[in-house]
C-alpha positions in Angstrom: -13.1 -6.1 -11.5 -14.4 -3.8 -8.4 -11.7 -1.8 -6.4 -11.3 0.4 -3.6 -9.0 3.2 -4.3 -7.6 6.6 -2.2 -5.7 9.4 -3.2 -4.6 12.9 -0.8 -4.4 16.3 -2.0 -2.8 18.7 -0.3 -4.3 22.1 -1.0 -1.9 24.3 1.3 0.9 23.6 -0.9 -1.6 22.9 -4.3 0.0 19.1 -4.9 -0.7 15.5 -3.9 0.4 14.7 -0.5 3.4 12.7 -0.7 4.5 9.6 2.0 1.1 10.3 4.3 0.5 7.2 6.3 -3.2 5.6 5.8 -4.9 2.7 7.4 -7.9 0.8 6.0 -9.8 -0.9 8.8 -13.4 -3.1 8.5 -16.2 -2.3 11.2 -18.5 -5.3 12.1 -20.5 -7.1 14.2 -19.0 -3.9 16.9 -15.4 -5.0 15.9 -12.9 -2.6 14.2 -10.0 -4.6 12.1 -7.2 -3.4 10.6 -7.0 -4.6 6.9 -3.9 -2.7 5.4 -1.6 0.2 6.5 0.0 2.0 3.2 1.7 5.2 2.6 1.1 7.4 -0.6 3.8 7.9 -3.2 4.7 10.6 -5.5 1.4 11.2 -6.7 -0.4 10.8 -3.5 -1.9 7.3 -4.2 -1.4 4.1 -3.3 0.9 2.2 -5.4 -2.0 -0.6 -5.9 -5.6 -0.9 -4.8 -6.4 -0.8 -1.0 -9.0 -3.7 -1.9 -9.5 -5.6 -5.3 -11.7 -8.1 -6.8 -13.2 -10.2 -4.4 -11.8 -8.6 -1.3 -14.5 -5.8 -2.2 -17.0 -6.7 0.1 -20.5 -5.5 1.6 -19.5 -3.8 4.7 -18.4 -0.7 6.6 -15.2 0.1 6.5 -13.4 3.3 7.8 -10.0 4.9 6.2 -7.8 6.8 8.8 -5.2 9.5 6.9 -2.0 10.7 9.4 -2.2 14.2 8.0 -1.3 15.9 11.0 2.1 13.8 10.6 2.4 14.8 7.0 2.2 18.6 7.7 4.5 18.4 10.7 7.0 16.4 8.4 6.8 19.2 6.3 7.5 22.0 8.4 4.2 23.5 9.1 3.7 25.1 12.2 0.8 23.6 13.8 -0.7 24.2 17.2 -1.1 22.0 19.5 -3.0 19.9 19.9 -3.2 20.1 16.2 -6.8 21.2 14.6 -6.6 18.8 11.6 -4.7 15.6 13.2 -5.9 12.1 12.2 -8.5 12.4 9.4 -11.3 9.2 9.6 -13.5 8.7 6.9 -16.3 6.2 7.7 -18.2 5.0 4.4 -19.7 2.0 3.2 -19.8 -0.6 0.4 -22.6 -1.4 -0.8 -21.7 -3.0 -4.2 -19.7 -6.2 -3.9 -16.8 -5.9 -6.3 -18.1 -2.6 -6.9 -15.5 0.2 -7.6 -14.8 2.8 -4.9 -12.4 5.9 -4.9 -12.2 7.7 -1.8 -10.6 10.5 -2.5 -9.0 13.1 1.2 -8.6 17.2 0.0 -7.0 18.4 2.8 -5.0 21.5 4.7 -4.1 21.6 8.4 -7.4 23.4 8.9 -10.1 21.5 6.9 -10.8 18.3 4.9 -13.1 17.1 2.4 -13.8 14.2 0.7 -16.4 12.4 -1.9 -17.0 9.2 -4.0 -15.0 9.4 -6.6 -14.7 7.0 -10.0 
């Protein structure tokens, strides 16, 4: 049973990024669609799979993370425009029903990210 999965760490404050705002959109045939818009919980993950079973299709699909909105909500003081605003990640399935975790480490100054399990 494939799955795409996200998580966001903040590692300013050294814990998961709580209520960040993430949208999930498909790119094809030169068309960008939005799929899902979520928020993180407690934990910084969605409360259930951004795509599962058969929805976890050969594509290219791109995840956008509102972390500029997440540090301002939590009192950072951040220039403007901010450096680190809205975070896209661009990344593609290859596997149908595969699983996929992408994973955003992030600070108001940098971001990273990798395939997770």
């Amino acid at each position: 049973m494939g799955k795409l999965s996200t998580h966001v760490l903040d590692t300013m404050h050294g814990c998961p990024a709580q209520h960040v705002n993430i949208d999930l959109y498909r790119h094809e045939n030169g068309t960008r669609s939005l799929i899902k818009s979520v928020k993180t919980n407690a934990d910084g993950r969605c409360g259930e799979p951004l795509l599962q079973d058969q929805e976890v299709a050969k594509g290219q699909y791109e995840l956008v993370f509102h972390a500029g909105d997440y540090f301002a909500a939590r009192g950072v003081a951040l220039p403007s425009p901010r450096f680190v605003d809205q975070v896209s990640i661009h990344f593609g399935i290859a596997e149908e029903g595969g699983s996929y975790h992408v994973p955003l480490v992030v600070t108001p100054w940098s971001w990273s990210t990798y395939r997770g399990s």
